[in-house]
Residue frames relative to the residue before (quaternion, step in Angstrom):
aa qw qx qy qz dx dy dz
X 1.0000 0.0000 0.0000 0.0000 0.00 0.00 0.00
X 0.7120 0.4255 -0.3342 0.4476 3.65 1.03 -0.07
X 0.3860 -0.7822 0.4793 0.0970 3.16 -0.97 1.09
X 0.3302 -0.7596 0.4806 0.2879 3.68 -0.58 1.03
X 0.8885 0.3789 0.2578 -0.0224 3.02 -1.50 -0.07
X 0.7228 -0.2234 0.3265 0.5667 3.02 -0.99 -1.87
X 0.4286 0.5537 -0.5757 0.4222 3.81 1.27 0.27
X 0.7524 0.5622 -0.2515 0.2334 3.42 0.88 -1.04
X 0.3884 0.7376 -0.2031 0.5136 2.90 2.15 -0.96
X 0.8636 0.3181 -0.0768 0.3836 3.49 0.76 -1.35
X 0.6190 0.4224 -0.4034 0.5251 3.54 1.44 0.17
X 0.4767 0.4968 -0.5026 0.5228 3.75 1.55 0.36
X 0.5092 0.5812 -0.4565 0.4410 3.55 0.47 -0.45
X 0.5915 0.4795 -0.1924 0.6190 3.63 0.51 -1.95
X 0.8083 0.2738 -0.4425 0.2754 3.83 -0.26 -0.15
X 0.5407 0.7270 -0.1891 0.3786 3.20 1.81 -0.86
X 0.7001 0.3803 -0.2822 0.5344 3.37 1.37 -1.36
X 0.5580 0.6891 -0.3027 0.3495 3.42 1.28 -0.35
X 0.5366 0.5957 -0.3125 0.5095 3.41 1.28 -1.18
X 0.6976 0.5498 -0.1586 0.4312 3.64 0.73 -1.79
X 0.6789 0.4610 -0.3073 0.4819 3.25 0.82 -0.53
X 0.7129 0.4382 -0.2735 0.4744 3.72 0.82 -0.83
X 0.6988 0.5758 -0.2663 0.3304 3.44 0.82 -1.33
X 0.6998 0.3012 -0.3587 0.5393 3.84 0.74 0.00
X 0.6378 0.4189 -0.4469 0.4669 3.70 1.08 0.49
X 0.4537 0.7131 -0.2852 0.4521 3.50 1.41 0.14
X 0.5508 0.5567 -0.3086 0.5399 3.51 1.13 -2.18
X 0.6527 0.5320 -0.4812 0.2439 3.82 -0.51 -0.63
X 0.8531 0.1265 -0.0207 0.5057 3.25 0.24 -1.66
X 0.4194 0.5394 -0.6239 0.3792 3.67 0.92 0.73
X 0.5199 0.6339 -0.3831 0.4255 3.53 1.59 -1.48
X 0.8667 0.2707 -0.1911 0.3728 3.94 -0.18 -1.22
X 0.4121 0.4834 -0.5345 0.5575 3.85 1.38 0.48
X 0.4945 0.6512 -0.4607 0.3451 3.90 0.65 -0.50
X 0.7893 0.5191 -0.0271 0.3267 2.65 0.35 -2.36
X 0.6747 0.4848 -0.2546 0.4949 3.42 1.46 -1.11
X 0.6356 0.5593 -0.2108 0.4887 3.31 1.03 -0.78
X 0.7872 0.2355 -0.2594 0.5076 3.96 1.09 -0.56
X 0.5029 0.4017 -0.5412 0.5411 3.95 1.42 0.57
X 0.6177 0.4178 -0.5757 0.3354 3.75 0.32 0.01
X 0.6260 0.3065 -0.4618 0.5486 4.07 0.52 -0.57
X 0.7485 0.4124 -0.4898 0.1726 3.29 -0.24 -0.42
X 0.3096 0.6529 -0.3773 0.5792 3.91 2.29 0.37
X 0.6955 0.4745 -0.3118 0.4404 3.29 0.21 -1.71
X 0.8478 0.3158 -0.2290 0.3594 3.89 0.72 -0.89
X 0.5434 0.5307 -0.4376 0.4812 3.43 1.12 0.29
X 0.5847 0.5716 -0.4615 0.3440 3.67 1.25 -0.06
X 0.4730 0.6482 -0.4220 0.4220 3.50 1.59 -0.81
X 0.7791 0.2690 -0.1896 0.5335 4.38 0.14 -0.65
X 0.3480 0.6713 -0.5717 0.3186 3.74 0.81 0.57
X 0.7272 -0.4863 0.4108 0.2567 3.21 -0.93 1.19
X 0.0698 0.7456 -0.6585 -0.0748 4.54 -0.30 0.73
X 0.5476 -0.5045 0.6631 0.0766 2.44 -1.81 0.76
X 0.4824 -0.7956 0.3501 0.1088 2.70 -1.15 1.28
X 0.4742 -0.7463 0.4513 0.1201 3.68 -0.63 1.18
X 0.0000 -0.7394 0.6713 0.0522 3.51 -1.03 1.00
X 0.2732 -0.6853 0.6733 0.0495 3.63 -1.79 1.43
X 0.4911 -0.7068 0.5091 0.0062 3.03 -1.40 0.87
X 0.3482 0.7779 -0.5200 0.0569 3.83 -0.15 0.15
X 0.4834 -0.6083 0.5343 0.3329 3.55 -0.96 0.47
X 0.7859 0.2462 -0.4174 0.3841 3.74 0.55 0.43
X 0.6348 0.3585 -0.3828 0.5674 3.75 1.59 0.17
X 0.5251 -0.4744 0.5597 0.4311 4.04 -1.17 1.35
X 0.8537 -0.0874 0.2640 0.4402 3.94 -0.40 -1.19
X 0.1661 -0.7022 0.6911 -0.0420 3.50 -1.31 1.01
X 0.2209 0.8055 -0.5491 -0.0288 3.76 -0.64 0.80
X 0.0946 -0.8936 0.3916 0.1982 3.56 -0.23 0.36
X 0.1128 0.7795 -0.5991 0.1439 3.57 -0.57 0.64
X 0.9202 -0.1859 -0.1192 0.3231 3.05 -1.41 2.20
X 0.9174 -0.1899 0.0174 0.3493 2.98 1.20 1.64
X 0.7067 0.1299 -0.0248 0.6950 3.03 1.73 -1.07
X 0.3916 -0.6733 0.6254 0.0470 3.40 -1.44 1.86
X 0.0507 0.7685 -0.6190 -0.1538 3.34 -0.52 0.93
X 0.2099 -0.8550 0.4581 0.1226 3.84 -0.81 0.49
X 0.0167 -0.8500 0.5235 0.0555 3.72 -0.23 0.78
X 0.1992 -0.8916 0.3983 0.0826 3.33 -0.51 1.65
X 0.7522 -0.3745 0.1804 0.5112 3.65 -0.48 -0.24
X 0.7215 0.4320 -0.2708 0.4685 3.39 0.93 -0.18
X 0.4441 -0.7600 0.3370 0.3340 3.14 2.06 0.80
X 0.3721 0.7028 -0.4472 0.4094 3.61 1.17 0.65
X 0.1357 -0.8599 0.4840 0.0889 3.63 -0.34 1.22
X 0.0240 -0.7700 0.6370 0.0255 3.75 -0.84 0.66
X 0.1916 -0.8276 0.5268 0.0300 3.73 -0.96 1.02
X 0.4140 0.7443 -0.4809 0.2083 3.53 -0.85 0.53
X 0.4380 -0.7043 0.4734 0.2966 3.57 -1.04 0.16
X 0.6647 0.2391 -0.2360 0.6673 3.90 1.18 -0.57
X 0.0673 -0.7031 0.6885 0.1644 3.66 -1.56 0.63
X 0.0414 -0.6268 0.7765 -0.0488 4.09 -1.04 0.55
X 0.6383 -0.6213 0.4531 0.0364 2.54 -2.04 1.10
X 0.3894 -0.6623 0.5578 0.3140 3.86 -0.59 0.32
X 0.5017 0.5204 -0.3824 0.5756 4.02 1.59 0.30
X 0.8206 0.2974 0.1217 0.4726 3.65 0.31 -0.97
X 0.3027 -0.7007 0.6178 0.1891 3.73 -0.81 1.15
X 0.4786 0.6094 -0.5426 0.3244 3.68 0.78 0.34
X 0.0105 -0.6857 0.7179 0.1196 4.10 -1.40 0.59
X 0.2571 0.6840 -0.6825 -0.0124 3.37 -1.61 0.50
X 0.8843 -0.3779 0.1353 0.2387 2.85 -1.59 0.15
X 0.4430 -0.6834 0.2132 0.5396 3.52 -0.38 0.92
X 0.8170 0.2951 -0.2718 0.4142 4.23 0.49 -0.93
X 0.2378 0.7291 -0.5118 0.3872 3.25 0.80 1.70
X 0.4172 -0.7396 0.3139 0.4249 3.63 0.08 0.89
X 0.5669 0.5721 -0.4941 0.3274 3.60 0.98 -0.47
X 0.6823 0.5566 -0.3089 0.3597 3.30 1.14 -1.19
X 0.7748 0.4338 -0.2672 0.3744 3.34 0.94 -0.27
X 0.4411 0.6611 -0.3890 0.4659 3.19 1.79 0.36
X 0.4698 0.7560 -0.3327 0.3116 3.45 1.78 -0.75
X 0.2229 -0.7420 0.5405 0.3281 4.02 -0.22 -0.06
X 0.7197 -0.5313 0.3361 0.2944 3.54 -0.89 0.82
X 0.6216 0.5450 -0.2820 0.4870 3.74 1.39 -0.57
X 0.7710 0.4210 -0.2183 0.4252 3.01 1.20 -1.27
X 0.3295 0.7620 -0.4954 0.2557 3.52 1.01 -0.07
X 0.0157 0.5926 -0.8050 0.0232 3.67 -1.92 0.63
X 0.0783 0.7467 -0.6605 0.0057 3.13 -1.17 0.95
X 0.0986 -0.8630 0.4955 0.0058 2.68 -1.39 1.24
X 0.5794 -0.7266 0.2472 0.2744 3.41 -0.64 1.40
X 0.7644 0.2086 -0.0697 0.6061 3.77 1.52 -0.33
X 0.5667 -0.4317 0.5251 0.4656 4.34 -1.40 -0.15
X 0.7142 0.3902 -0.3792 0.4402 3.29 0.54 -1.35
X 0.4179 0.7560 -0.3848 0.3251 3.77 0.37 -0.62
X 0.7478 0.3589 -0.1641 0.5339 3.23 0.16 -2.15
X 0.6465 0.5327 -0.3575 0.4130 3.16 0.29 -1.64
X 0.5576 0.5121 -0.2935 0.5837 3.96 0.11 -0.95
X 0.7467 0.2695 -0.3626 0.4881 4.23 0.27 -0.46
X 0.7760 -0.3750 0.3235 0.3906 3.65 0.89 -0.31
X 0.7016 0.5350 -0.2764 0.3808 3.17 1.55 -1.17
X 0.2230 -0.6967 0.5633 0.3842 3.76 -1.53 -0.01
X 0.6133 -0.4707 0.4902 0.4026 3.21 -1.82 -0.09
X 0.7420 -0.5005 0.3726 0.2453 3.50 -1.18 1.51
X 0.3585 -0.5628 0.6826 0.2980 3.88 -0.98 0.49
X 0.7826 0.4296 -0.2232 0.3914 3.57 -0.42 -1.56
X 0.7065 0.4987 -0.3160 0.3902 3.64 0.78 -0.80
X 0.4003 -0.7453 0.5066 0.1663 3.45 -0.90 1.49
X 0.8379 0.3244 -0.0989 0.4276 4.09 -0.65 0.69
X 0.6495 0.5471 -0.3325 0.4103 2.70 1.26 0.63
């Protein structure tokens, strides 16, 4: 039952020509599971910088809210229009985003909008804790 040696010598051999024998029938489809496998993330990541569409919000105290490329213009019932991307209160040195719940606790009088961070910040005001994205 024990194997000298050169038996051993000779089933490495037998594994060696074996390896050689599989390994250029292998190189194909390891090559195009690659390829398939780096054009699908490299889809998945061109969807992140696709072009959005612009989004419309609803409230019962603004007629219509639409935003597009940064800047929320809002036209309220008195058809009075005010633009900007951060709103903050005329109470409070705080600014955040407009569909942040603080922002929407704001009353329509008290609104400031402001068209940039550097902006508010530059009036005094900071960027919300609670508000996400900012």
């Amino acid at each position: 039952m024990t194997m000298s040696i050169p038996e051993y010598q000779e089933i490495g051999k037998a594994d060696g020509n074996m390896l050689q024998k599989v390994l250029p029938k292998l190189f194909i489809p390891v090559v195009l599971i690659l390829v398939g496998a780096s054009s699908y993330g490299l889809g998945r990541l061109s969807t992140i910088y696709e072009k959005r569409e612009p989004i419309e919000i609803r409230n019962e105290n603004v007629a219509s809210v639409v935003a597009t490329e940064n800047i929320i213009e809002t036209a309220t019932s008195s058809n009075k229009v005010e633009t900007g991307t951060y709103v903050g209160s005329k109470n409070s040195k705080v600014y955040h985003l407009p569909w942040c719940s603080g922002a929407q606790r704001i009353t329509e009088s008290n609104k400031i909008w402001f068209a940039s961070k550097e902006e508010a910040e530059k009036a005094g005001y900071r960027p919300a804790q609670n508000c996400k994205g900012i």
